[in-house]
VEXDRENTOR-235705 format. One record per residue (C-alpha): chain; x, y, z; residue number from 0. Coordinates in Angstrom, 1 decimal, always signed. Example, Ala and Ser with C-alpha at 12.3 -4.5 7.8 and 13.67 -1.06 7.14 Angstrom:
% residues 2
<node cadena="A" x="+12.3" y="-4.5" z="+7.8" num="0"/>
<node cadena="A" x="+13.7" y="-1.1" z="+7.1" num="1"/>
//
This chain:
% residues 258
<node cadena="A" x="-23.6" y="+14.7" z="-8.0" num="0"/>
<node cadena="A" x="-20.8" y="+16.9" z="-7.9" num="1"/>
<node cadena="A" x="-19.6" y="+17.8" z="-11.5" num="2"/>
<node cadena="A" x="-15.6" y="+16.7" z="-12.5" num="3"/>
<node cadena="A" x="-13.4" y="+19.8" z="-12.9" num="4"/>
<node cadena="A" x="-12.2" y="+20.2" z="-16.7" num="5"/>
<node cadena="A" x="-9.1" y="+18.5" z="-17.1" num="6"/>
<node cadena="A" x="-6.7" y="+21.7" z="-18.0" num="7"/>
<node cadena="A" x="-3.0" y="+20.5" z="-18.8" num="8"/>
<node cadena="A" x="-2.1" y="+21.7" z="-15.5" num="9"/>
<node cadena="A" x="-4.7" y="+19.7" z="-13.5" num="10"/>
<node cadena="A" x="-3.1" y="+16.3" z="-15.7" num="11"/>
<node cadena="A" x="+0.6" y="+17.4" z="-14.7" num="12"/>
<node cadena="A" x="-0.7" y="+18.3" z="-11.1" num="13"/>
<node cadena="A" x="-2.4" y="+15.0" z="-10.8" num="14"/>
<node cadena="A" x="+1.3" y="+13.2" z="-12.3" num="15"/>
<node cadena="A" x="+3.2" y="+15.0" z="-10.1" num="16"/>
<node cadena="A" x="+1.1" y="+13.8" z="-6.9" num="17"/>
<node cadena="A" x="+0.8" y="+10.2" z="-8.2" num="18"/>
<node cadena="A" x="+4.4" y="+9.9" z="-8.4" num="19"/>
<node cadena="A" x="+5.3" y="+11.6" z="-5.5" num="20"/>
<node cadena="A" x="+2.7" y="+9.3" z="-3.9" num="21"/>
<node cadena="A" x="+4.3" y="+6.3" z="-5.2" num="22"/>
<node cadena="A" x="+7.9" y="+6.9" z="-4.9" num="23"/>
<node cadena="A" x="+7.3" y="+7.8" z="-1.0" num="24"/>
<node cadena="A" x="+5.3" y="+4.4" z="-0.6" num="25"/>
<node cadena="A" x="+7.6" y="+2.7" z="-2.4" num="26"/>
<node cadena="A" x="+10.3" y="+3.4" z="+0.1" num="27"/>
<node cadena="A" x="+7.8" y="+2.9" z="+3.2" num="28"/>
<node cadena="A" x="+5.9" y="+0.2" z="+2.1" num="29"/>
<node cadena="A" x="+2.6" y="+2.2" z="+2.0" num="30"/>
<node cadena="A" x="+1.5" y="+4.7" z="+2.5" num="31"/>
<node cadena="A" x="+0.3" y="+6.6" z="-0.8" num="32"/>
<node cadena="A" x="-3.2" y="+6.9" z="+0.3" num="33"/>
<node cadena="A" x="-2.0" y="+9.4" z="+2.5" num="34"/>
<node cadena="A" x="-0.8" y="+11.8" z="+0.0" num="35"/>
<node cadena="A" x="-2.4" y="+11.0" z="-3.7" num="36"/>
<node cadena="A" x="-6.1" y="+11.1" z="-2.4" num="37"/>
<node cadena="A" x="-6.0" y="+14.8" z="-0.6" num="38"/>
<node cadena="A" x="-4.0" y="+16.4" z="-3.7" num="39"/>
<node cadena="A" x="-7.4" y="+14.5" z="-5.6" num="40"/>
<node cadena="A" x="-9.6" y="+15.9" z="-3.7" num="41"/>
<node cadena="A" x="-7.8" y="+19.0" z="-3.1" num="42"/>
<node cadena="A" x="-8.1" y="+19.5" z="-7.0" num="43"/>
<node cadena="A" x="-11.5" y="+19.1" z="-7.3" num="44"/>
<node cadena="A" x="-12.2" y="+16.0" z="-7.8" num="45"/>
<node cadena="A" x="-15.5" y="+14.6" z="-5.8" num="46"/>
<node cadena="A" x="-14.5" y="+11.7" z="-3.6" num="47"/>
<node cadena="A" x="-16.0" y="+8.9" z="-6.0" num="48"/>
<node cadena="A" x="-13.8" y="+9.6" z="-8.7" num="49"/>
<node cadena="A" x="-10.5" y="+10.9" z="-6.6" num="50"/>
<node cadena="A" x="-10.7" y="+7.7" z="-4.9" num="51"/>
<node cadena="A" x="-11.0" y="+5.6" z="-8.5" num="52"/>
<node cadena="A" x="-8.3" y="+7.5" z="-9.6" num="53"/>
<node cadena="A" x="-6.3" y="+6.7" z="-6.6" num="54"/>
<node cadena="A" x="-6.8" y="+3.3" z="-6.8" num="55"/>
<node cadena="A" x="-5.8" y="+3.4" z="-10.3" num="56"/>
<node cadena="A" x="-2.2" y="+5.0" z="-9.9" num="57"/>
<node cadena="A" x="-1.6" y="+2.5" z="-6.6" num="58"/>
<node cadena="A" x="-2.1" y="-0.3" z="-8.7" num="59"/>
<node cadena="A" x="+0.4" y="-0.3" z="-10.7" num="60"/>
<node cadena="A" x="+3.1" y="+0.5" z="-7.7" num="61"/>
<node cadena="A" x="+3.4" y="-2.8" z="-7.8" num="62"/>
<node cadena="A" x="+4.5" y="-2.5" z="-11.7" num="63"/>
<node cadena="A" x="+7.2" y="-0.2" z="-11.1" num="64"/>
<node cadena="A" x="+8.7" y="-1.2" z="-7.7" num="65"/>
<node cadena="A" x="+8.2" y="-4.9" z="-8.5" num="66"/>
<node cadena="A" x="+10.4" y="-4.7" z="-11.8" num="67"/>
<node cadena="A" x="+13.1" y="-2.9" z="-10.1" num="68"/>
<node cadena="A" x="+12.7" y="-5.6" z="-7.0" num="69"/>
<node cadena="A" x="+13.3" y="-8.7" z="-9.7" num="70"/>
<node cadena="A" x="+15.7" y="-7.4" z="-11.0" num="71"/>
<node cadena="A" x="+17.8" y="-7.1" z="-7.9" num="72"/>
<node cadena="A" x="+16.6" y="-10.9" z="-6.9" num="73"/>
<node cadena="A" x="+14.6" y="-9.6" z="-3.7" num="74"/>
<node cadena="A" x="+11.0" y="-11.5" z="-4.6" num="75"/>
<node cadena="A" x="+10.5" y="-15.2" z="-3.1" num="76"/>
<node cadena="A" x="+8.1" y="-15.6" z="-5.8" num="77"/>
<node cadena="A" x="+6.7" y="-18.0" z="-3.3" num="78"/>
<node cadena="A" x="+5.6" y="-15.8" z="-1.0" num="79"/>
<node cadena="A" x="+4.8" y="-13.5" z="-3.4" num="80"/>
<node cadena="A" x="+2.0" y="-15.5" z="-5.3" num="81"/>
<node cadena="A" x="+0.6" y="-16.5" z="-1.7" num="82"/>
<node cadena="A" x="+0.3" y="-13.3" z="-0.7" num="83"/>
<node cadena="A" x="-1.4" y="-12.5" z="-3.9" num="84"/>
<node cadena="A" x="-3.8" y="-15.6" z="-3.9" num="85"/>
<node cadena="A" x="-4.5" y="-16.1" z="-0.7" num="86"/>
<node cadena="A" x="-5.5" y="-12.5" z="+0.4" num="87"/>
<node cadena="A" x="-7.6" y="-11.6" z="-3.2" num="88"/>
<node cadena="A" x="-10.6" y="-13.0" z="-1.8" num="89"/>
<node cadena="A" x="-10.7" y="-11.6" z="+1.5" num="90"/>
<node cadena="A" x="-10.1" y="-8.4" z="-0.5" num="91"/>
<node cadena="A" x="-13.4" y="-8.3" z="-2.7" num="92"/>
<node cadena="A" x="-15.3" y="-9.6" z="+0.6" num="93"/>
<node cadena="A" x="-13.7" y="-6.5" z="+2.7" num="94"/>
<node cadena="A" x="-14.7" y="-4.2" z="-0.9" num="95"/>
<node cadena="A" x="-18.6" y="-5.2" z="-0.8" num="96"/>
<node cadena="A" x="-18.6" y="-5.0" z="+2.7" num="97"/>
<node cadena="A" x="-17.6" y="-1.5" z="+2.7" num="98"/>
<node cadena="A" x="-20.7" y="-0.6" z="+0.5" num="99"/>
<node cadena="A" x="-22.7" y="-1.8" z="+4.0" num="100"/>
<node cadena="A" x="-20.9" y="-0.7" z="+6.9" num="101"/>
<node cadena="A" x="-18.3" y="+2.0" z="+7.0" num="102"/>
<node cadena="A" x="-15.2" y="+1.8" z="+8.3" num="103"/>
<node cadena="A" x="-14.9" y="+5.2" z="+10.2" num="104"/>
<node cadena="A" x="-15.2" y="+3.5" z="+13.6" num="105"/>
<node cadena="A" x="-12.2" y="+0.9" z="+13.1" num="106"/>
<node cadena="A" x="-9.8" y="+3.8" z="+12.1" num="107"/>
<node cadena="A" x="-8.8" y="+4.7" z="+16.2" num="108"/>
<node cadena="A" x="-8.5" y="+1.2" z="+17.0" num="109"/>
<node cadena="A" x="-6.1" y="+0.8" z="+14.1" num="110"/>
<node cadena="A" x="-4.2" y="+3.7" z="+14.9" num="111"/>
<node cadena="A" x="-3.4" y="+2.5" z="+18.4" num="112"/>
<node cadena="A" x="-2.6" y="-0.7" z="+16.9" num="113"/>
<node cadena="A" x="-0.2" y="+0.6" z="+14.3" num="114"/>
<node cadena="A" x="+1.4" y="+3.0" z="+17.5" num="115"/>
<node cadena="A" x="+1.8" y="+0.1" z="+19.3" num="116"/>
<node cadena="A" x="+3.7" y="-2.1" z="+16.5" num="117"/>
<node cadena="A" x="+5.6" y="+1.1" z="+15.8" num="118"/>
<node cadena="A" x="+6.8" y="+1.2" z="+19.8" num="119"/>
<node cadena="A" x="+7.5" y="-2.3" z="+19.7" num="120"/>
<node cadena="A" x="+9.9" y="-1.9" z="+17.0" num="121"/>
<node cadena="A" x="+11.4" y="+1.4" z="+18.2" num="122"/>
<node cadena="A" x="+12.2" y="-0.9" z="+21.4" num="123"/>
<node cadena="A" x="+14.1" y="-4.0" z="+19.0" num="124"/>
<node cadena="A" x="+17.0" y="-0.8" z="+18.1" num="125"/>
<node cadena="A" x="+18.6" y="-3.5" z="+15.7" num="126"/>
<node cadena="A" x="+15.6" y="-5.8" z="+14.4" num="127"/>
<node cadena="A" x="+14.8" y="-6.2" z="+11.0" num="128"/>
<node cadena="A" x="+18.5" y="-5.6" z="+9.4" num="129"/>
<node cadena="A" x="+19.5" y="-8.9" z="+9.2" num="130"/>
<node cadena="A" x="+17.6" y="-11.2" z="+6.0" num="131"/>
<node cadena="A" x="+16.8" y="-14.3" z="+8.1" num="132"/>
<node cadena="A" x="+13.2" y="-16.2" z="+6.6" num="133"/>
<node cadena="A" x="+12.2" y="-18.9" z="+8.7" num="134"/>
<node cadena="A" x="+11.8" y="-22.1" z="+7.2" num="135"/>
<node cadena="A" x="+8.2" y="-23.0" z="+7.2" num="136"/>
<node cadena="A" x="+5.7" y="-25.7" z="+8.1" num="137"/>
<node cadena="A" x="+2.1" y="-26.6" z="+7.1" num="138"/>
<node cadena="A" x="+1.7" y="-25.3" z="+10.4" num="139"/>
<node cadena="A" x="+3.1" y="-22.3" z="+10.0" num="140"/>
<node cadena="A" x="+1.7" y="-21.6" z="+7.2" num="141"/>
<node cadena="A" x="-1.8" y="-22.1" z="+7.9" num="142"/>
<node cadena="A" x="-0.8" y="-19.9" z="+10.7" num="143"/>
<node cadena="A" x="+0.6" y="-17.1" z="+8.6" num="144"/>
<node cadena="A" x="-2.7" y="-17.8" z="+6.3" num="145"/>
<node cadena="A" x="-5.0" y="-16.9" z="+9.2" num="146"/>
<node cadena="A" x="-3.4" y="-13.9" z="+9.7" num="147"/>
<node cadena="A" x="-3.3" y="-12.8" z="+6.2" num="148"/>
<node cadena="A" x="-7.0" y="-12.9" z="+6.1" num="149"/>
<node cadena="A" x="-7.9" y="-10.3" z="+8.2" num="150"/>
<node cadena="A" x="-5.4" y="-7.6" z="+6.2" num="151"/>
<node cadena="A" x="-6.2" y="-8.7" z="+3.2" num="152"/>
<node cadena="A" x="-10.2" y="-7.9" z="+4.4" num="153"/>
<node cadena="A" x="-9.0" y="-4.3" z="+6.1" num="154"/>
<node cadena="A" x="-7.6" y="-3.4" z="+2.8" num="155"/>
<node cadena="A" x="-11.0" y="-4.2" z="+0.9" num="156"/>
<node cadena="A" x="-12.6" y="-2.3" z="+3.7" num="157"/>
<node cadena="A" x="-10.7" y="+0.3" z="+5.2" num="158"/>
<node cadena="A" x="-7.3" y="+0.3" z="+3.0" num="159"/>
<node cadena="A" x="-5.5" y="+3.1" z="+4.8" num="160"/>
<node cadena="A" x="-2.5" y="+1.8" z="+6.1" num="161"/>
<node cadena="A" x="-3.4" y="-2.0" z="+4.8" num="162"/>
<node cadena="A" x="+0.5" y="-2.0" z="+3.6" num="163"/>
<node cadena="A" x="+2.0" y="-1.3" z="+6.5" num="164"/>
<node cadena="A" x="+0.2" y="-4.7" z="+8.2" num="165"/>
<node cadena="A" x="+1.7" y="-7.2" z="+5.4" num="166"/>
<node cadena="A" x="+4.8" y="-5.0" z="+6.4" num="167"/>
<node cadena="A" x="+4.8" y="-5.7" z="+9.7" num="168"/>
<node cadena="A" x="+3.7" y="-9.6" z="+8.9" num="169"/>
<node cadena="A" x="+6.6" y="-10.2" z="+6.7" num="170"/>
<node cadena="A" x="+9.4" y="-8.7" z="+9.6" num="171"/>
<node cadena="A" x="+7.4" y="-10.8" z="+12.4" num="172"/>
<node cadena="A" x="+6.4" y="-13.8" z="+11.1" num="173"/>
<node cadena="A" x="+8.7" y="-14.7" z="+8.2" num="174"/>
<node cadena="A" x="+11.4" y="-12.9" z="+9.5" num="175"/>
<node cadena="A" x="+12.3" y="-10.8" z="+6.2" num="176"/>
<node cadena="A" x="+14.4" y="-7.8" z="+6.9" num="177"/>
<node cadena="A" x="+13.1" y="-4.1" z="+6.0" num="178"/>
<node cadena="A" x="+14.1" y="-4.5" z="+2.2" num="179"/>
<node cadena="A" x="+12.9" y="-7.6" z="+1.5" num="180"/>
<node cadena="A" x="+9.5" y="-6.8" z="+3.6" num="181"/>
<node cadena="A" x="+8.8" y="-3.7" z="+1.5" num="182"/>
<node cadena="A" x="+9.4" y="-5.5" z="-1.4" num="183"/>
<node cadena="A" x="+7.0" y="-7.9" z="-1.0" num="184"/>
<node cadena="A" x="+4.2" y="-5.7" z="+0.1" num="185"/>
<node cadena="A" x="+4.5" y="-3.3" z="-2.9" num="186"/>
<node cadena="A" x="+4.8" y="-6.5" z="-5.5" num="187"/>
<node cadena="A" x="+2.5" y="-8.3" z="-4.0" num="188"/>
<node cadena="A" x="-0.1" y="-6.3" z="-2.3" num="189"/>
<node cadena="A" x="+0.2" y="-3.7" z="-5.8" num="190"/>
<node cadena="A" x="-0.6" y="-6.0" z="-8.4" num="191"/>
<node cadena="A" x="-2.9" y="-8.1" z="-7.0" num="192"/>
<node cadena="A" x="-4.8" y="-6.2" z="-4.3" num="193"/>
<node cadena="A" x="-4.7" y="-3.1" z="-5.3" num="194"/>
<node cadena="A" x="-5.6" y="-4.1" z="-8.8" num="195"/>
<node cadena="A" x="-9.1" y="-5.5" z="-7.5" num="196"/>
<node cadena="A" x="-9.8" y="-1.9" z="-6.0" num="197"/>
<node cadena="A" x="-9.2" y="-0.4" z="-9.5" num="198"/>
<node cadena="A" x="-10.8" y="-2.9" z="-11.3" num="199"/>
<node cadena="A" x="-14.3" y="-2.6" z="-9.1" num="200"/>
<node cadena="A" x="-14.0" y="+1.4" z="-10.0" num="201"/>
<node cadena="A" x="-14.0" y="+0.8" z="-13.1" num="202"/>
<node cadena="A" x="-16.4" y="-1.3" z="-13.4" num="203"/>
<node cadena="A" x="-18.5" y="+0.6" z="-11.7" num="204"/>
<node cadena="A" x="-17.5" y="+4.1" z="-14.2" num="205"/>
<node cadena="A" x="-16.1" y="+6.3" z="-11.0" num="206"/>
<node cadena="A" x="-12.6" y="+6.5" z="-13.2" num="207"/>
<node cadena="A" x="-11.8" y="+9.6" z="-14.8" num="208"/>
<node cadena="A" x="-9.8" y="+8.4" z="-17.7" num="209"/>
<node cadena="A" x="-8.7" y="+11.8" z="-18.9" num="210"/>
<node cadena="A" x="-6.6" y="+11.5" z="-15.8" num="211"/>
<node cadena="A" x="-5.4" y="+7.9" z="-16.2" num="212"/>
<node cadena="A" x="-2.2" y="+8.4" z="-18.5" num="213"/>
<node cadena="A" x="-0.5" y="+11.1" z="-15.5" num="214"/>
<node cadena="A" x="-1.8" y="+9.3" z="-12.7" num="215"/>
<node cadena="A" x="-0.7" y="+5.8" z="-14.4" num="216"/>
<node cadena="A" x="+2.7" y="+7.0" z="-15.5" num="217"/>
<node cadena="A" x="+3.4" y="+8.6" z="-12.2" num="218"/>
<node cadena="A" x="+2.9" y="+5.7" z="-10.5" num="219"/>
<node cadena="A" x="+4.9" y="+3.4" z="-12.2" num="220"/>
<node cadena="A" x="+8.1" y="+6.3" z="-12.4" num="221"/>
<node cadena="A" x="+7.6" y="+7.4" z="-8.9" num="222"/>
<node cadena="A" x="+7.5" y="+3.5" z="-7.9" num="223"/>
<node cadena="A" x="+10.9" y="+2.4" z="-9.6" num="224"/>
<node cadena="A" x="+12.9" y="+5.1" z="-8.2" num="225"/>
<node cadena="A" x="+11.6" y="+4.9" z="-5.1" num="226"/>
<node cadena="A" x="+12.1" y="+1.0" z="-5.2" num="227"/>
<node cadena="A" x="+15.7" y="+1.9" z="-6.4" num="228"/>
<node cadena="A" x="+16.4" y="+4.5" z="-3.5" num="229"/>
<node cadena="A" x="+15.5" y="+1.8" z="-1.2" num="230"/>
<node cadena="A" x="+18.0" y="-0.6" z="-2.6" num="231"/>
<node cadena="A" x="+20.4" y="+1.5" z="-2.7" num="232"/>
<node cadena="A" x="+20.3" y="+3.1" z="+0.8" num="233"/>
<node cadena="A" x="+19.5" y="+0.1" z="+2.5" num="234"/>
<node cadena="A" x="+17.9" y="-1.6" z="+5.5" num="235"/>
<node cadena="A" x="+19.1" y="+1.3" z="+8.3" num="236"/>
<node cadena="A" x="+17.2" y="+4.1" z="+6.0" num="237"/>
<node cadena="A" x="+14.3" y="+2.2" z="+5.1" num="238"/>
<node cadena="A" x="+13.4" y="+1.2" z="+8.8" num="239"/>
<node cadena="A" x="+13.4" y="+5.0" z="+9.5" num="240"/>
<node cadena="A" x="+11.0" y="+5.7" z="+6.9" num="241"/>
<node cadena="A" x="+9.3" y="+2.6" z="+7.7" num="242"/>
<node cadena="A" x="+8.4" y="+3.7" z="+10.8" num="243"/>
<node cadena="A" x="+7.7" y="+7.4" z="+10.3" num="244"/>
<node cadena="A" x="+5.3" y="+6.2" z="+8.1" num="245"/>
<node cadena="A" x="+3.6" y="+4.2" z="+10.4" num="246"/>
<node cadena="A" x="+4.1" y="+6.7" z="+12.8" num="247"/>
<node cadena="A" x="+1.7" y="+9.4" z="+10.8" num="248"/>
<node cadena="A" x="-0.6" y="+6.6" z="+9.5" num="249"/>
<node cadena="A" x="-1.2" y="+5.6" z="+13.5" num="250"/>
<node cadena="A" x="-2.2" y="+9.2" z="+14.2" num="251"/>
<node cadena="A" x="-4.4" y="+10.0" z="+11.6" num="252"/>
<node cadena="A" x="-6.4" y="+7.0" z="+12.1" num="253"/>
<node cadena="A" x="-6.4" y="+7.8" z="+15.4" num="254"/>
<node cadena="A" x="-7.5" y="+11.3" z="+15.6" num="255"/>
<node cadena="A" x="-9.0" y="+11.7" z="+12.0" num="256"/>
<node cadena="A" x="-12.7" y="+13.0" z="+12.5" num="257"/>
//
């Protein structure tokens, strides 16, 4: 097993300043942080087990951070929100113990073309997604919406990279939310309560290094309310751009990532 690096006050302020960098970028894409927090880990020298525990740790509590600073500006529909939350936590723990059988390397190209192709899509609708119109919905609809859920809620137990930029992408499609209110659903929602059952299952099984938890923690939740209050600020317009640039770089590293 590879041994943990000591933990040197410059490897805790290192691992702060990545978390909330991390966080504060995802906050403002809806996902995302997976992209940056887990290579600065590794790059550190942490081995994988415990950067990815400690990863998990920090992007659970995104939805701490962003999610106070959403409430308070009214942009939760708490019913969506606890949906979200309920209805995908146990398609996440199914997609987590799958993992530990089958990896998920071979999914990651097909997801990439799939996240190209939603990108394209919406590069196409030039104006889509700045106007706040939900939908009103059905039974139908949302058993619908449900079904769909599922399988994100099970890539994000699985595979994870990215999984934010799918409940994204549901939320603009489906229930018609506009960039703002999308994001802030999928940080809320998809940080407190999936993300949450990553963390938890690390810790369970002792992969977290807790001398890195108070940097990594802290980060997270700072990095995640300013981003969360950048992105109210600036607006639909700016958040679609980083939305999509995002997606854009997610797409092509699942796609080309060896």
């Amino acid at each position: 097993m590879t041994a943990i690096p000591d933990l040197s006050p410059g490897f805790m302020i290192a691992s702060f300043l990545a978390s909330f960098i991390a966080c504060f970028f995802s906050s403002l894409a809806g996902g995302g942080a997976g992209l940056i927090l887990l290579p600065i880990l590794l790059l550190l020298g942490l081995p994988f087990v415990n950067a990815l525990a400690c990863h998990k740790l920090a992007v659970g509590f995104i939805g701490l951070g962003s999610g106070y600073r959403y409430t308070k500006a009214g942009l939760i529909d708490w019913q969506i929100f606890w949906w979200t939350g309920l209805t995908g936590v146990p398609f996440v723990i199914l997609g987590t113990r799958f993992a530990g059988h089958l990896s998920g390397e071979t999914m990651r190209p097909i997801l990439g073309i799939m996240i190209l192709v939603m990108v394209t899509v919406a590069l196409l609708r030039k104006s889509h997604h700045l106007k706040h119109q939900p939908r009103s919905m059905s039974r139908k609809l949302w058993l619908l919406a449900s079904l769909m859920l599922a399988p994100m809620a099970f890539y994000s137990g699985w595979v994870s990279a990215g999984a934010g930029i799918f409940t994204t992408y549901l939320y603009l499609q489906f229930f018609k939310y506009d960039q703002l209110h999308s994001t802030a659903m999928t940080l809320s929602a998809n940080g407190i309560f999936w993300n949450m059952i990553g963390a938890g299952s690390h810790v369970f099984l002792g992969h977290t290094v807790w001398g890195l938890a108070p940097g990594l923690v802290g980060g997270a939740l700072l990095g995640s309310y300013c981003g969360a209050s950048l992105g109210i600020q600036k607006g639909n317009k700016f958040l679609r751009i980083i939305f999509l640039s995002s997606a854009f770089v997610t797409g092509v590293l699942l796609l080309f990532q060896k």
